[in-house]
LOMAR-784427 format. One record per residue (C-alpha): residue number from 1; x, y, z. Coordinates in steps of 0.5 Angstrom, whole numbers. Example, Ala and Ser with C-alpha at 12.3 -4.5 7.8 and 13.67 -1.06 7.14 Angstrom:
% LOMAR-784427
(site 1 (25 -9 16)) (site 2 (27 -2 14)) 
This chain:
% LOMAR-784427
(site 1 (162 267 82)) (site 2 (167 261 82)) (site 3 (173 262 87)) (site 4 (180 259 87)) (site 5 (179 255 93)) (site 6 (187 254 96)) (site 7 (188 248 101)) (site 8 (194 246 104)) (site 9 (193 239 107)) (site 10 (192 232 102)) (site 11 (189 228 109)) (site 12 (182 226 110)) (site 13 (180 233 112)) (site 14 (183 237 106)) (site 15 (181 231 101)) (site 16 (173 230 104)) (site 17 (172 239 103)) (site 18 (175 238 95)) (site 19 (170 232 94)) (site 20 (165 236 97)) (site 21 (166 242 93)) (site 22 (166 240 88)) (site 23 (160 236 90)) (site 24 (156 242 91)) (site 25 (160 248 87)) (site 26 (164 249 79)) (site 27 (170 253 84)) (site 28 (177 252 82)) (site 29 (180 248 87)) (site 30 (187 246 89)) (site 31 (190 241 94)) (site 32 (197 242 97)) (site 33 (201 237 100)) (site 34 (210 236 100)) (site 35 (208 229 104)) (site 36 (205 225 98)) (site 37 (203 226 90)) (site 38 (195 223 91)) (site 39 (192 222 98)) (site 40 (193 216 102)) (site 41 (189 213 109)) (site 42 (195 215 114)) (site 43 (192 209 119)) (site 44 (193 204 114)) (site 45 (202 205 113)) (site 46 (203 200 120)) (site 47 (199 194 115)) (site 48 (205 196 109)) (site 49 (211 195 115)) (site 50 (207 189 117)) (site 51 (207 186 110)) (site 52 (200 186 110)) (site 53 (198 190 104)) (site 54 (203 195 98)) (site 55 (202 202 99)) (site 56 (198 203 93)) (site 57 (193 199 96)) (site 58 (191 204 101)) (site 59 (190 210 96)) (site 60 (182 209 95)) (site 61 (181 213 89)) (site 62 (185 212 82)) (site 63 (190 217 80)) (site 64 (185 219 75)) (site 65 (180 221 79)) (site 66 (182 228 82)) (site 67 (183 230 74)) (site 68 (176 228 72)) (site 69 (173 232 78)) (site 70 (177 238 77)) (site 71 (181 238 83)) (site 72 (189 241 82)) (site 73 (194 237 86)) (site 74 (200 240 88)) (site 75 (206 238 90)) (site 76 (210 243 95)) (site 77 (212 246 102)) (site 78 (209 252 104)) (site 79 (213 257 107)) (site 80 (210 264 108)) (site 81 (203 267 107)) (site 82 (201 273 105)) (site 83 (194 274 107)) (site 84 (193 282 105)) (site 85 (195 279 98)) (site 86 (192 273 99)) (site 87 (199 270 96)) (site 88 (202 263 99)) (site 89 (211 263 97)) (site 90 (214 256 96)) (site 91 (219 254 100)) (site 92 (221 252 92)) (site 93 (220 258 89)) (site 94 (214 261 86)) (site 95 (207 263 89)) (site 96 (200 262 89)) (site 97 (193 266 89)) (site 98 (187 263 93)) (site 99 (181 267 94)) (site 100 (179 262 100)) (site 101 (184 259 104)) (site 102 (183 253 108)) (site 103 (189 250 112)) (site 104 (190 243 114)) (site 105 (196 241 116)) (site 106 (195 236 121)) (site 107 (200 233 126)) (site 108 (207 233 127)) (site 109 (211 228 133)) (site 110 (212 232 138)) (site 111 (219 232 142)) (site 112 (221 234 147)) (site 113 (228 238 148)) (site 114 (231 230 149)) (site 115 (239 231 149)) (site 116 (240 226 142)) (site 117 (233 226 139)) (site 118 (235 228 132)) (site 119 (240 222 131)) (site 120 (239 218 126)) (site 121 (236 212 128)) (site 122 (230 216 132)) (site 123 (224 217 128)) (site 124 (216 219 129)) (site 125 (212 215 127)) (site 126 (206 219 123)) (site 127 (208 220 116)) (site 128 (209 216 109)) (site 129 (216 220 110)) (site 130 (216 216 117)) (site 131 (214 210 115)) (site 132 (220 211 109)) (site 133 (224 212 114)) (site 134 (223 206 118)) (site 135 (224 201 113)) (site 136 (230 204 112)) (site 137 (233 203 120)) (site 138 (229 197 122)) (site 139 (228 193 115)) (site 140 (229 186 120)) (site 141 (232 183 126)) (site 142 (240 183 124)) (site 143 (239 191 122)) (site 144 (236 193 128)) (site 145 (238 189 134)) (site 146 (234 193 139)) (site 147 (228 199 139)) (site 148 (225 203 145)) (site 149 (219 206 144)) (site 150 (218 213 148)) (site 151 (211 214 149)) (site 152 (205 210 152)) (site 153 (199 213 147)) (site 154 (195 209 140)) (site 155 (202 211 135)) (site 156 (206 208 140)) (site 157 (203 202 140)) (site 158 (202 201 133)) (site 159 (209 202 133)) (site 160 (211 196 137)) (site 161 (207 191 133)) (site 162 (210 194 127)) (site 163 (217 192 130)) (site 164 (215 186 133)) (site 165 (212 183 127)) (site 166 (219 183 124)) (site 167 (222 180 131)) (site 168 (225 185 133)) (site 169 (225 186 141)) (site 170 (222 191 143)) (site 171 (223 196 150)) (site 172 (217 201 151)) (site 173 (218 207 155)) (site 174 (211 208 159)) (site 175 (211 216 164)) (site 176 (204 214 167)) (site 177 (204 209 173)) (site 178 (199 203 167)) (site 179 (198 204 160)) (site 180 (194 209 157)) (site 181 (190 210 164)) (site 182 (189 219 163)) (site 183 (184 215 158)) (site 184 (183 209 161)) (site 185 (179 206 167)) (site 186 (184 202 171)) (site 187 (180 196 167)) (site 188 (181 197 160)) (site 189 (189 200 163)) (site 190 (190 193 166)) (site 191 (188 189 162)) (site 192 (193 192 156)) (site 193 (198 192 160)) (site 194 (197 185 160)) (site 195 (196 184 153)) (site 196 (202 188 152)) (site 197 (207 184 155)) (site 198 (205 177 153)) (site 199 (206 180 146)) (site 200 (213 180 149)) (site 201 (214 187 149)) (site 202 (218 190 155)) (site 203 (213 194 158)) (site 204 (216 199 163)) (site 205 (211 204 167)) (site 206 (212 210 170)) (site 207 (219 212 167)) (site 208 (221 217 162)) (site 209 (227 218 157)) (site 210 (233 222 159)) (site 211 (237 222 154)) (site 212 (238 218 147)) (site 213 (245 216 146)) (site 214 (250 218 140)) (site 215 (254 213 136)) (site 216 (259 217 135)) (site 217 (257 217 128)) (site 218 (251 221 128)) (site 219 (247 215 130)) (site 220 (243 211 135)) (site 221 (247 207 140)) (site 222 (242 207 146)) (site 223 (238 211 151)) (site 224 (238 213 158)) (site 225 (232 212 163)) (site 226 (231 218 167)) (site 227 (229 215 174)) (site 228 (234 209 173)) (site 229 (239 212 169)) (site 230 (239 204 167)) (site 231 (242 204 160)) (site 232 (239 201 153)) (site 233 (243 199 147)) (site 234 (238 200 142)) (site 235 (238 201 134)) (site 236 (232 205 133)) (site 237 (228 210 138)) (site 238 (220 210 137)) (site 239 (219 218 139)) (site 240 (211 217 140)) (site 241 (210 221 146)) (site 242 (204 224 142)) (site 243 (202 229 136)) (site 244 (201 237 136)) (site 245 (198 240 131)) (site 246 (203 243 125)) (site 247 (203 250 125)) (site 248 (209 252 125)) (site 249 (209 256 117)) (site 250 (202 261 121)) (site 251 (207 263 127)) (site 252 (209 269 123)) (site 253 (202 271 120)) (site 254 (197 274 123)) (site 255 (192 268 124)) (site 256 (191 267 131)) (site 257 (194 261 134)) (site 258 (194 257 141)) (site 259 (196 250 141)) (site 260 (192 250 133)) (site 261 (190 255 129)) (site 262 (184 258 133)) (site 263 (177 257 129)) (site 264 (169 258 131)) (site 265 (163 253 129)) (site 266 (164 254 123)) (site 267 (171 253 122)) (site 268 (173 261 121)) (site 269 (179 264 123)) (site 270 (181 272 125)) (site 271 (183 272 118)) (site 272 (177 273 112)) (site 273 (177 268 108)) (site 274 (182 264 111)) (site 275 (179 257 114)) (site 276 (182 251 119)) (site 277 (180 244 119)) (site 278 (182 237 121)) (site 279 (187 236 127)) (site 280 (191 243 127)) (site 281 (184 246 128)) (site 282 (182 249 135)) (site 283 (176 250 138)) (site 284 (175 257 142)) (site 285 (171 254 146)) (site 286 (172 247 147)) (site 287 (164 243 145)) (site 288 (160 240 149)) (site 289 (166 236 153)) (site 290 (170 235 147)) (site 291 (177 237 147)) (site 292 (179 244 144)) (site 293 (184 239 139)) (site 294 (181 233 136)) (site 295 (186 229 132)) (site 296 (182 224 131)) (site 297 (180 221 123)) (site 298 (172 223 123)) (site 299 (172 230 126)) (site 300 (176 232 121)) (site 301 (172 229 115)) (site 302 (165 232 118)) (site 303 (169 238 120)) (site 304 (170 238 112)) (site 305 (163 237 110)) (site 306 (160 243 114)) (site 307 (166 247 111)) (site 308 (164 245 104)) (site 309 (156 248 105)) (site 310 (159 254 108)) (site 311 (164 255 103)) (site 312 (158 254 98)) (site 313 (154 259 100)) (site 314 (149 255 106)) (site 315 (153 257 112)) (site 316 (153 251 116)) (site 317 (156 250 124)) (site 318 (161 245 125)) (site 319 (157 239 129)) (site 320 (161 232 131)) (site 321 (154 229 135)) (site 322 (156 225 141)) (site 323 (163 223 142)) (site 324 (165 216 139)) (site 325 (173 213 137)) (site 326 (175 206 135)) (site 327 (183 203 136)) (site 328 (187 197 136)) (site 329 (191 194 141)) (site 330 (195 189 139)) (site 331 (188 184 137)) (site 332 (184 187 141)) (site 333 (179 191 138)) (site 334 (177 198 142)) (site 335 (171 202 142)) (site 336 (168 207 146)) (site 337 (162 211 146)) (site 338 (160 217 149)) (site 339 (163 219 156)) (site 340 (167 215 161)) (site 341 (173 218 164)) (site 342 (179 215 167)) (site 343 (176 215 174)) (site 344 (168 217 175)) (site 345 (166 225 177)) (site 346 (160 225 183)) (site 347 (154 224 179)) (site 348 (157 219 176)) (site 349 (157 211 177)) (site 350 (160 205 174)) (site 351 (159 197 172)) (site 352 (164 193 169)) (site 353 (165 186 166)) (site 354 (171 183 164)) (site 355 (171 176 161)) (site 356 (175 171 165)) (site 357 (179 170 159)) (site 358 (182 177 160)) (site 359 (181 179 153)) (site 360 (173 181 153)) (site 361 (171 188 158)) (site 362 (165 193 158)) (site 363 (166 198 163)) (site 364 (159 203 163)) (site 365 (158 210 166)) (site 366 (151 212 168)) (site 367 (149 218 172)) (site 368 (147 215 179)) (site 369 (141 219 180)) (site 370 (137 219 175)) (site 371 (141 212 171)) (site 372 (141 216 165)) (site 373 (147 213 160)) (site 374 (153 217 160)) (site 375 (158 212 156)) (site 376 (161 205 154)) (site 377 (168 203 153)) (site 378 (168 196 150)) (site 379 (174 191 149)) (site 380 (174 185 144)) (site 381 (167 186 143)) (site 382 (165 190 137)) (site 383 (158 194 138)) (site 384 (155 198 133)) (site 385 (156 205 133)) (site 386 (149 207 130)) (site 387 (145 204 137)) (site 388 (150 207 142)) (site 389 (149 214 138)) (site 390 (141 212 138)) (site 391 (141 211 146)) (site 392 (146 217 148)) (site 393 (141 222 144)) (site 394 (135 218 148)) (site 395 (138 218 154)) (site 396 (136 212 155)) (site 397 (138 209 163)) (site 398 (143 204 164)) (site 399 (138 198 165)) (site 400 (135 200 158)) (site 401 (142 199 155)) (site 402 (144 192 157)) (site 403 (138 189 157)) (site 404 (139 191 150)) (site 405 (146 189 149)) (site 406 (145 184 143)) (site 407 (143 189 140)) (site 408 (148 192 139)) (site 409 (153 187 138)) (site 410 (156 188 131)) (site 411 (158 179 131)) (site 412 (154 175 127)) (site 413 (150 171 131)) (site 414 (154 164 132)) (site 415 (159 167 135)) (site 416 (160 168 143)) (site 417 (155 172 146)) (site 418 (156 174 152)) (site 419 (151 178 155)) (site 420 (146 175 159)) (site 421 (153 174 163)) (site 422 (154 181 164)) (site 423 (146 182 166)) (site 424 (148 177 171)) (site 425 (154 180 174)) (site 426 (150 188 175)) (site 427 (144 184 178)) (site 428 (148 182 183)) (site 429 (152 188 184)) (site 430 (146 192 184)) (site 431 (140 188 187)) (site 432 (136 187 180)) (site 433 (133 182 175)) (site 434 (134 184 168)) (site 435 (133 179 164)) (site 436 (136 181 157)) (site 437 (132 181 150)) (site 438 (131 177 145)) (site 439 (136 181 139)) (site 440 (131 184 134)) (site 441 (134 185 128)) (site 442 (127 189 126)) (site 443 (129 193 132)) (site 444 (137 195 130)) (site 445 (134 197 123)) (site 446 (128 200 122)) (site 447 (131 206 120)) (site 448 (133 203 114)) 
């Protein structure tokens, strides 16, 4: 029998569940969002700020498309659900019957309780609404004379490119001791912080924000740093201390939350018929050495495409294999596979290479007993996601791996290589003669 399955979210999670449903199903499907009439790629919006690209360019399906697939858009806010009677209320009037419910509501800019943090002039950086809203505070340097950015994550640097792009100098407000290091390894840490400040940015570590000044106009005049109580005159304030998941309408329904919307392996809530996907979506128990939460792009896309075989009658057990993430500092492009903490656990080991340019790294990790490959992080050089996921599920050693390196390197053959480099540098760290292989293109696609 064919359902209405509701879906509150046009993200990457909402929209890949309603193309995989109607994939395998004739279910009446609607998509709900108050953010955007047709689905956009979220990661894209720095490019339109940047100029790179119009805003069109990054919606990836025609407009036609949702109608010829049968799948209603709606646009509107969400204020209420009713789950006994399987009624949604909008904050615009009306309601809606679903049979199915799948929420996937995202993130939201988190905020802190900062004295002057909703002034005109300070923003998240997250939505299309954001991006709206940038423009309209920082359009160029005679506008915006000055912006902090508070918050040392992925957003907040993207943010810093964004306003550097157009000339406008940038302070960035960094709590940690070095940027980024609860994730990364000194390497890597040191390393951005270095690339961040020849991209003339003022990087200031190990501080945090006290207050954002009012102009007496209900706009940003400056903000205050707690451990200084140095002052900043400033036009924008760049509120990126991280996302949580945007929740806020289920708090008054029975839906069982934490941080997110609480779900088992196959994404189910408490609530019959009522599903979570995507960055609002909290694992009761964390899988494998994963977070709860992840609000990263291809988990909540491969949670859809298990929940759409489970809605459709194969009931599937979300499954996200071996970790895997990308990002961009700046021009430096960052990979990494598997698992290599900030700083190692006991069994663990760790090999790292840096270019004497100090724009190239790898950093491995590797059990140091048995030498089974654990994790790679790679900056400035682009490797190939299939062969680190091939080698995880191997458990290969590590000397398997680097004499295999030029396998994985994703750049054409007349670029720089830099792998017997690297060899030679843990044989004399570790006492070995590997020798690297000959790259095997027969070998990286014989699955093909």
């Amino acid at each position: 029998m064919d359902e209405h399955i509701v879906i509150i979210g046009n993200g990457i999670s909402g929209v890949t569940l309603a193309r995989h449903v109607r994939k395998l199903s004739n279910h009446r499907i609607t998509i709900i969002s108050a953010e955007s009439e047709y689905f956009f790629s979220r990661t894209a919006l720095m490019y339109i700020y940047m100029g790179h690209m119009k805003f069109e360019n990054t919606q990836p399906y025609e407009d036609w498309f949702w109608k010829k697939n049968r799948i209603n858009l709606k646009q509107g806010y969400v204020e209420r659900i009713e789950t006994d009677k399987k009624t949604l209320h909008f904050a615009e009037g009306g309601t809606m019957t679903y049979d199915k419910l799948v929420l996937a509501t995202g993130s939201k800019p988190n905020k802190f309780g900062w004295p002057g943090q909703d002034l005109d002039g300070a923003q998240g950086m997250y939505s299309k609404q954001d991006l709206e809203m940038l423009e309209k505070n920082a359009p160029n340097k005679d506008i915006c004379k000055h912006a902090v950015i508070v918050g040392g994550g992925l957003i907040g640097i993207e943010m810093a490119e964004m306003l550097r792009s157009r000339d406008i100098p940038v302070t960035f407000l960094v709590r940690e001791n070095s940027f980024w290091n609860g994730v990364l390894p000194s390497g890597e840490s040191e390393m951005i912080n270095r690339h961040i400040k020849e991209h003339h940015i003022d990087l200031r570590l190990g501080v945090n924000l006290k207050e954002i000044k009012d102009d007496g106009k209900g706009r940003v005049k400056s903000i205050v740093i707690q451990e200084t109580g140095e002052e900043i005159p400033c036009n924008v304030v760049g509120l990126t201390a991280g996302v949580s998941p945007n929740i806020d309408f289920i708090r008054e329904t029975p839906i069982e939350i934490g941080r997110g919307i609480k779900v088992d392996r196959y994404l189910k809530t408490n609530i019959a018929d009522v599903f979570a996907i995507g960055d609002c979506a909290e694992q009761h128990e964390s899988i494998g050495e994963r977070r709860p939460i992840e609000a990263v792009w291809y988990t909540g896309r491969m949670m859809a495409e298990a929940l759409a075989r489970t809605i459709c009658g194969t009931p599937t057990m979300y499954n996200p294999g071996h970790w895997f993430n990308s990002a961009k500092f700046l021009d430096i492009e960052y990979q990494t596979y598997g698992w290599i903490w900030a700083k190692p656990r006991e069994n663990e080991a760790r090999f790292y290479w840096e270019h004497a340019k100090g724009k190239k790294c790898i950093h491995i990790n590797y059990d140091k007993n048995t030498k089974e490959f654990i994790g790679i992080n790679t900056f400035g050089i682009r490797m190939r996601h299939e062969m680190f996921d091939k080698w995880l599920t191997e458990k290969q050693d590590v000397e398997y791996v680097l004499k295999h390196l030029k396998d994985a390197n994703f750049d054409p053959e007349f670029y720089s290589q830099n792998e017997e480099e690297i060899l030679e540098k843990f044989n004399a760290e570790n006492g070995t003669n590997l020798k690297p292989l000959k790259k095997s293109w027969k070998r990286i696609f014989a699955k093909a």
